[in-house]
C-alpha positions in Angstrom: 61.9 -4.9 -4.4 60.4 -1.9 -2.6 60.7 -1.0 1.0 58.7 0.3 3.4 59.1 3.2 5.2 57.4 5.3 7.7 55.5 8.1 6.3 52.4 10.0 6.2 50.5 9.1 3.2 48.8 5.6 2.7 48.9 3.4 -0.6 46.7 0.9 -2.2 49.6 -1.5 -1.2 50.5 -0.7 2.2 50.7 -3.6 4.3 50.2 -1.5 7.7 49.1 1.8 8.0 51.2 4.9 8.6 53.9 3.1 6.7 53.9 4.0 2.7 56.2 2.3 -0.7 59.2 3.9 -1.4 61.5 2.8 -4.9 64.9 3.4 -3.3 66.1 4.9 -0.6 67.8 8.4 -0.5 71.8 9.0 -0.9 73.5 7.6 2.1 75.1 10.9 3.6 71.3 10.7 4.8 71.8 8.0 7.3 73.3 7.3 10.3 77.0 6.1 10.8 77.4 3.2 13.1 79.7 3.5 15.5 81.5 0.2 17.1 81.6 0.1 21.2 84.3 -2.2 23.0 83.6 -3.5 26.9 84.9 -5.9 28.7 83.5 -8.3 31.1 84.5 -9.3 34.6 82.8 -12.4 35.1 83.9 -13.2 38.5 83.2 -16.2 40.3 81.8 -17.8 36.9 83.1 -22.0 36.4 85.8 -21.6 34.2 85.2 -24.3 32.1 82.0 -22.7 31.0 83.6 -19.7 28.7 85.7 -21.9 26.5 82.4 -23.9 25.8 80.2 -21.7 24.6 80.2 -21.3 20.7 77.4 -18.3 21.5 76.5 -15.7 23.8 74.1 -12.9 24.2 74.0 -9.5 25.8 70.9 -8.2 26.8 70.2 -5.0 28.4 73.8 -3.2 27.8 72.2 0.1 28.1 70.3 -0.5 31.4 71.2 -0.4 34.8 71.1 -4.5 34.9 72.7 -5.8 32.0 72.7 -9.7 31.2 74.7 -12.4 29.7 73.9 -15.5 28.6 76.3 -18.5 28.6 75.4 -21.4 27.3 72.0 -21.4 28.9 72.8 -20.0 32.2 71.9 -16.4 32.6 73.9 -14.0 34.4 72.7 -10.6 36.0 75.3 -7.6 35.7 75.9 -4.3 37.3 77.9 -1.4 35.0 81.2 -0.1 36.9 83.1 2.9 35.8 86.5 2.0 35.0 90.0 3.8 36.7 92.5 4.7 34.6 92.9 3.5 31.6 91.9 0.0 29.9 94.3 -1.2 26.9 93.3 -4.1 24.7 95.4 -6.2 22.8 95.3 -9.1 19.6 97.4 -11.7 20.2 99.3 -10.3 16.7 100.9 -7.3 18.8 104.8 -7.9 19.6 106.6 -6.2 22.5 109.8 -4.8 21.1 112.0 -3.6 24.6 113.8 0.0 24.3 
């Protein structure tokens, strides 16, 4: 199936202009690498019994000065707060072993 991708020239087959057909994309040391970002959330004063009931949440806005969460329909407003120290997260797989 061809793609579309944005480029100069214009085809018989284009389905917006600017954008042209390519056959296959180049090799992938072309592209991007996409890098995985951990935060955590200090929700504060939020009814507790609302977290373990949502089977979905959204982020919105992580790289703004307001970010904003959703939980199960009610929509919280953040603020970003640089963190002291250092922040160490755990799975519940990890095993304290005492020295």
């Amino acid at each position: 199936m061809p793609y579309l991708a944005r480029g100069l020239s214009l085809t018989a087959m284009s389905l917006c202009s600017g954008y042209h057909q390519v056959n296959q994309f180049g090799p992938d040391n072309d592209y991007e690498e996409e890098s995985i970002f951990y935060i955590t959330l200090e929700l504060g004063n939020v009814e507790p019994s609302l977290i373990p009931s949502c089977d979905s949440y959204y982020l919105v806005g992580l790289d703004t000065s307001t970010p904003f969460i959703e939980l199960a329909g009610t929509v919280l407003k953040g603020r970003h707060e640089t963190l002291l120290g250092t922040e160490l997260l755990f799975s519940g797989a990890c095993v304290l072993v005492a020295c």
